[in-house]
C-alpha positions as CSV (number, residue, x, y, z in Angstrom):
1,X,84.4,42.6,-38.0
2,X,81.8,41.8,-34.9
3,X,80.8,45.6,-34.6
4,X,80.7,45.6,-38.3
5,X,78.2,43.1,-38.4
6,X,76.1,44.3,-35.8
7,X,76.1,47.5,-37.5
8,X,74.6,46.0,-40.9
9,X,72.2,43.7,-38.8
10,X,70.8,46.3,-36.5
11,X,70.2,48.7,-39.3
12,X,68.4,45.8,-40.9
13,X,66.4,45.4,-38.1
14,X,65.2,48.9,-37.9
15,X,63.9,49.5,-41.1
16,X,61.9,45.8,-41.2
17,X,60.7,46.5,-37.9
18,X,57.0,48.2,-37.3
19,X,57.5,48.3,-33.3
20,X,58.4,51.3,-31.9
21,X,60.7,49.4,-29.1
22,X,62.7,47.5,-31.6
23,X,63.1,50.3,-33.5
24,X,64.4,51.8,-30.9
25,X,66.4,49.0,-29.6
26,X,68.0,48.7,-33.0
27,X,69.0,52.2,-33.3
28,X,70.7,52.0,-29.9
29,X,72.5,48.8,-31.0
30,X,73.8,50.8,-34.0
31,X,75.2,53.5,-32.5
32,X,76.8,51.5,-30.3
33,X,78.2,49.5,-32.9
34,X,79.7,52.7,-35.2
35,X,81.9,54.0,-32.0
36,X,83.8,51.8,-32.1
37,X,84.5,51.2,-36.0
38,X,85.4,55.2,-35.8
39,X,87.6,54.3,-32.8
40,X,89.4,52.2,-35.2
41,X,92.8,54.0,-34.9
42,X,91.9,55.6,-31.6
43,X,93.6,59.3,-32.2
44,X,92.6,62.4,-30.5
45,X,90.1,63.4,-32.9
46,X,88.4,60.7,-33.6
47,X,87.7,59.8,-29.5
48,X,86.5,63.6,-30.0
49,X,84.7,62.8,-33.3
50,X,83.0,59.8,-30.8
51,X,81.9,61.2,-28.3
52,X,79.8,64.2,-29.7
53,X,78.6,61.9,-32.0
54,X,77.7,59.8,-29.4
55,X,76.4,62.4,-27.3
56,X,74.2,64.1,-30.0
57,X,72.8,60.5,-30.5
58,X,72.1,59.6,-27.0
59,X,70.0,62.8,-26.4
60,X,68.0,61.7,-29.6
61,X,67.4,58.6,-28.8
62,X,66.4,59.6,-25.4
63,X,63.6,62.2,-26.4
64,X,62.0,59.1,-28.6
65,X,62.1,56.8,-25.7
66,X,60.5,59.9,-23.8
67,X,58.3,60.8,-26.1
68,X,56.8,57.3,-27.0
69,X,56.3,57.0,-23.8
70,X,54.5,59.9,-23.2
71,X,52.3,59.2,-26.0
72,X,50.9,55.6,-24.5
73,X,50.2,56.9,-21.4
74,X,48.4,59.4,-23.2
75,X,50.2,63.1,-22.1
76,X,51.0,63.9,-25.4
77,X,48.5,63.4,-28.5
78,X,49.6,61.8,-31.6
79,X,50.3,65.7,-33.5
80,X,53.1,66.9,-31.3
81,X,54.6,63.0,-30.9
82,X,55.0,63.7,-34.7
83,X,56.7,67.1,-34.4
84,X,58.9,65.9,-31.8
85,X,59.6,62.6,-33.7
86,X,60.6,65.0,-36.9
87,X,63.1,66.9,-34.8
88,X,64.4,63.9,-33.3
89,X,65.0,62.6,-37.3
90,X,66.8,65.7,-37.7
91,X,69.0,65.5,-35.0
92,X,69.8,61.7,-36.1
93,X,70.2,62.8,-39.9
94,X,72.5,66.0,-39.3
95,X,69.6,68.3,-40.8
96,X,68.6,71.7,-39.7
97,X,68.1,72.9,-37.1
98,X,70.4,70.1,-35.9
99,X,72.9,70.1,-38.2
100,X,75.8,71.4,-35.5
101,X,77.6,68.3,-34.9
102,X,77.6,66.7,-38.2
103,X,80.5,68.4,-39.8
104,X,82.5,68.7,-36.5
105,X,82.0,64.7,-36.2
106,X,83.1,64.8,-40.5
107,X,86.4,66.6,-40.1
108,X,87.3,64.2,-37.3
109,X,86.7,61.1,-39.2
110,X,88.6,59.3,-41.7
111,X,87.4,59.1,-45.1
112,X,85.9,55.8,-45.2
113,X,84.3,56.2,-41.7
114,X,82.6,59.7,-43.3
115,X,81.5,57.1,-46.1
116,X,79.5,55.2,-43.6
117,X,78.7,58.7,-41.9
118,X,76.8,59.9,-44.8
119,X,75.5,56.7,-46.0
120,X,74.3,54.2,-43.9
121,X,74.5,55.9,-40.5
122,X,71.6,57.9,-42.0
123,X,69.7,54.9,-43.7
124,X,67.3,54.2,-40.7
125,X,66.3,57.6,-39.7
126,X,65.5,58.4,-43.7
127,X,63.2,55.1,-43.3
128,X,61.4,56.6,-40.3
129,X,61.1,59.5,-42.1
130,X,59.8,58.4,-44.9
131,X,57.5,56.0,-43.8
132,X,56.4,57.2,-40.2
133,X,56.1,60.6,-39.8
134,X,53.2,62.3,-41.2
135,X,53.8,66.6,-41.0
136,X,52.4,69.6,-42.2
137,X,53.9,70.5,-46.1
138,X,54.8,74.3,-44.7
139,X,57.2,72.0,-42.1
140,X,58.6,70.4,-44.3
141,X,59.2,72.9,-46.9
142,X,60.7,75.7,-44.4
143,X,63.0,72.9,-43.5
144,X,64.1,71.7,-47.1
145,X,64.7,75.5,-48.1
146,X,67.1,76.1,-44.7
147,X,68.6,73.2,-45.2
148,X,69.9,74.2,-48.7
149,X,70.7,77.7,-47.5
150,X,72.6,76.3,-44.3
151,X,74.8,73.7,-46.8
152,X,75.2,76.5,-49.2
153,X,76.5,79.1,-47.5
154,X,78.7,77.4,-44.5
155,X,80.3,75.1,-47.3
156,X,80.8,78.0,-49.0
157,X,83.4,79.4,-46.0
158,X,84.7,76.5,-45.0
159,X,88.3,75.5,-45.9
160,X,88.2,71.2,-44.6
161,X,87.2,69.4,-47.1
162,X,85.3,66.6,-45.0
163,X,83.1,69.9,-43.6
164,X,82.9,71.0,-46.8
165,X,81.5,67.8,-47.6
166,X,79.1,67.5,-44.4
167,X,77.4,70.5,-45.6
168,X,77.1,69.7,-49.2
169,X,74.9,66.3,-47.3
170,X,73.1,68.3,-45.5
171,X,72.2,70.6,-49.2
172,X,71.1,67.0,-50.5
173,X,69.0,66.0,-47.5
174,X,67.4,69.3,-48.3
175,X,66.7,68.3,-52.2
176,X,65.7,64.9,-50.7
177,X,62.7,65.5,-48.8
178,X,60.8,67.7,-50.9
179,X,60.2,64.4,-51.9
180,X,58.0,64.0,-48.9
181,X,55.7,66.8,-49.7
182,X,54.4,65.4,-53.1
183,X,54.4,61.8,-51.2
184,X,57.1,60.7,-53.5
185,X,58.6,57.9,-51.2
186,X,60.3,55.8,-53.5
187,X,61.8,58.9,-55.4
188,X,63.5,59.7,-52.0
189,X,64.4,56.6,-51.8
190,X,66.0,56.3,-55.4
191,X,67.5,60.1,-54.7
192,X,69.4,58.3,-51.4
193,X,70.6,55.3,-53.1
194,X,71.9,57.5,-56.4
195,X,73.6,59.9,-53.9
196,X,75.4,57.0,-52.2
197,X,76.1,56.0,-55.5
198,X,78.1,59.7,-56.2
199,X,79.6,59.8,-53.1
200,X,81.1,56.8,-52.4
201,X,83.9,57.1,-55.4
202,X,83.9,60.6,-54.5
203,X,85.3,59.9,-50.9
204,X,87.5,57.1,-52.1
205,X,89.1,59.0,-54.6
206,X,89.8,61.7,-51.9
207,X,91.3,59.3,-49.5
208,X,93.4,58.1,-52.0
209,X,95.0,61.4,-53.5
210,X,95.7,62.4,-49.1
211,X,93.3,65.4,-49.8
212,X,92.1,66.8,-46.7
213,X,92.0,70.4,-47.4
214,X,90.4,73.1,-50.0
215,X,93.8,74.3,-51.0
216,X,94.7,70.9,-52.2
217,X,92.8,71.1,-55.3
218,X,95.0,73.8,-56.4
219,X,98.1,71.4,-55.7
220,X,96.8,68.2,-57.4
221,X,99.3,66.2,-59.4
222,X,99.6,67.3,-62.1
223,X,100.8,63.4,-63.3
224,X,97.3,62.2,-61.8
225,X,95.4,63.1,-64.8
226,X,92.9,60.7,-64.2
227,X,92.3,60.8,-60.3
228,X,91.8,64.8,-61.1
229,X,89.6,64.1,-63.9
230,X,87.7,61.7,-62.0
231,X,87.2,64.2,-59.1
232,X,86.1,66.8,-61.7
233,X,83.3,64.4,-63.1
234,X,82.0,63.7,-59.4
235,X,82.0,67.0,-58.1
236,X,80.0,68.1,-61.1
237,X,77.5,65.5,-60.7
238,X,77.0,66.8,-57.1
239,X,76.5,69.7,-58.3
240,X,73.8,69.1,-60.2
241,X,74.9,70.0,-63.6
242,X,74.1,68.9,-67.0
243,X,74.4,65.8,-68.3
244,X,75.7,63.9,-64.7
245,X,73.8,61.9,-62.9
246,X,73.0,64.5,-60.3
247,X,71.1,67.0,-62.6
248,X,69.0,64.4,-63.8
249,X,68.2,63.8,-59.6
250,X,67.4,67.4,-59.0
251,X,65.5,67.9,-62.3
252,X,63.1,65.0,-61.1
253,X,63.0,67.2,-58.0
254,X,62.2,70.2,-59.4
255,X,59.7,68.4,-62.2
256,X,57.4,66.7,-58.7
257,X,57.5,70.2,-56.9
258,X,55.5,71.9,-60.0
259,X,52.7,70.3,-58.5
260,X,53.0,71.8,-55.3
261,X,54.2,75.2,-56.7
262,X,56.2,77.1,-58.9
263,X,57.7,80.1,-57.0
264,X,59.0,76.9,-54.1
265,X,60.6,75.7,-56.9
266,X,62.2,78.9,-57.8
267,X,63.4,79.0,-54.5
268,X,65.0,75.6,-54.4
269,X,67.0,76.4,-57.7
270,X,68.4,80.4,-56.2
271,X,69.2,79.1,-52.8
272,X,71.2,75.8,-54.2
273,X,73.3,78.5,-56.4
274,X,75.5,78.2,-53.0
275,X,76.5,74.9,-53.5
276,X,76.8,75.1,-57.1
277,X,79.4,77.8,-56.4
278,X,81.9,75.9,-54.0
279,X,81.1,72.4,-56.4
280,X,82.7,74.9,-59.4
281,X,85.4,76.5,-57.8
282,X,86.9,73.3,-56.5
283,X,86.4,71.9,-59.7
284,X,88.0,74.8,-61.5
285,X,90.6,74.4,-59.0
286,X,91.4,70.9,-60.0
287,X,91.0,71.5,-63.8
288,X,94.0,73.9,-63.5
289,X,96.2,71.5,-62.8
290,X,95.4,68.9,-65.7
C-alpha cells in the first residue's frame, strides 16, 4: 500500500514539476517504488522481470543526471542535451531503438503489473516528451515509422501473449507521437488516456480467462461466450478497425498528418498492416470458438 502510494505521488510530482532535479528525483522515487509492487509474489521471473527493468531504468536515469549536468556547466549545448534527452525518453518508454527490454520485462510480469507497465509506468516520460523536448520532425518521424514496423512484425512471431502485447504498445507509441510533429499535444494526450482506456479491460479480461499464450485463443471456452466476445470487441478496437474506438484514434492520426504529408501518411497505414494482422488472427481465433 506504502510503495503504492509513493508510486501515484512521485508520478504526480514529475509531471507538475518544471525543475529538472525534481524531475529527476521523482522519477528515481518511482522506479523505486514499482520494484517492489512487481516483487509482489517474489517468483523467479519476476526478480528477473526486476532487475532488467531496473537496470534499463537506472542507466536512463543516469545519462539525464549526466547529461543535465553537462549542459549547466556548459559542455554540451542545448541541441544535443535534446537528442540525448529523446533517447533517454525512449529508453524509459520501451520505444525504438530501445525497445529490447520492454517485452522481456512484459512476459515476466503478471497481468495487472503489465497494466501499470503500459500505463502509468509510461505517464511521466510521455509528459516530458510532450512538453520538453523540442526535435527535428525527420527524428521524430523515422522513429514513429520504426516503431510501427518493430511492433508489427516481432508481434507478429511471437507466441506469449504479454510480448505480444508489449509490442502492440510499442505500435501505439508509434501512432502516438506523430502527434508531436503537427504540435498536437493534447491529441497525444487524449490518444494515451483512450489507449489506457482499451487496454485496461483488455488485460483484465486476459487475467481472468488464465490466458497467457497465443494458442489459447484457439482453446477458449466455448461456455465463456461473453468473456470471448468481449476479447473480440477489444482486440478489434486495438486494431484500429471500423466503428471501435481505436479507428476513430488512428483516423484523427492520419487526418493531423495530411498537413505534414500525404505519402508519411501512406506509410503509417502499410507498415501498421502488421499489427492489424496478429489483432485479426487472434480474434478469428477466438471467434471460432463462440
Amino acid at each position: 500500500m506504502l510503495m503504492t502510494m509513493i508510486l501515484m505521488v512521485s508520478t504526480l510530482m514529475a509531471i507538475s514539476s518544471s525543475n529538472w532535479f525534481f524531475i529527476w528525483l521523482s522519477m528515481e522515487l518511482n522506479m523505486l517504488s514499482f520494484i517492489p509492487i512487481m516483487l509482489n509474489n517474489n517468483t523467479m521471473m519476476e526478480m528477473e522481470g526486476s532487475i532488467k527493468y531496473f537496470l534499463t531504468q537506472s542507466v536512463a536515469s543516469s545519462c539525464m543526471l549526466m547529461s543535465s549536468m553537462m549542459m549547466w556547466s556548459m559542455m554540451f549545448n542545448y541541441k544535443n542535451f535534446n537528442l540525448l534527452l529523446m533517447f533517454i525518453i525512449f529508453m524509459k518508454l520501451g520505444t525504438f531503438p530501445c525497445h529490447f527490454w520492454f517485452p522481456h520485462v512484459m512476459s515476466s510480469c503478471k497481468w495487472y503489473m503489465c497494466i501499470l507497465l503500459t500505463t502509468w509506468q509510461k505517464l511521466i516520460p510521455i509528459f516530458l516528451f510532450i512538453f520538453i523536448i523540442n526535435i527535428n520532425n525527420t527524428i521524430i518521424l523515422v522513429s514513429c515509422i520504426l516503431n510501427m514496423f518493430i511492433g508489427g512484425l516481432f508481434g507478429m512471431s511471437s507466441n506469449n501473449l504479454k510480448s505480444i502485447m508489449a509490442y502492440s504498445s510499442i505500435a501505439h507509441m508509434g501512432w502516438m507521437m506523430t502527434m508531436k510533429m503537427v504540435s498536437m499535444n493534447l491529441l497525444m494526450l487524449l490518444y494515451f488516456a483512450i489507449y489506457t482506456f482499451m487496454v485496461i479491460p483488455m488485460f483484465i479480461t486476459l487475467k481472468k480467462l488464465n490466458m497467457n499464450l497465443y494458442k489459447n485463443f484457439m482453446l477458449m471456452n466455448k461456455n465463456s461466450f461473453m468473456n470471448t466476445l468481449l476479447v473480440v470487441i477489444m482486440l478489434m478496437s486495438m486494431a484500429g478497425l471500423p466503428p471501435f474506438t481505436g479507428f476513430f484514434l488512428k483516423l484523427m492520426v492520419m487526418y493531423n498528418m495530411l498537413e505534414i504529408s500525404l505519402y508519411f501518411m501512406m506509410m503509417l497505414v502499410i507498415v501498421s498492416i502488421m499489427s492489424l494482422y496478429f489483432y485479426l488472427n487472434m480474434s478469428y481465433n477466438s471467434l471460432l470458438n463462440i
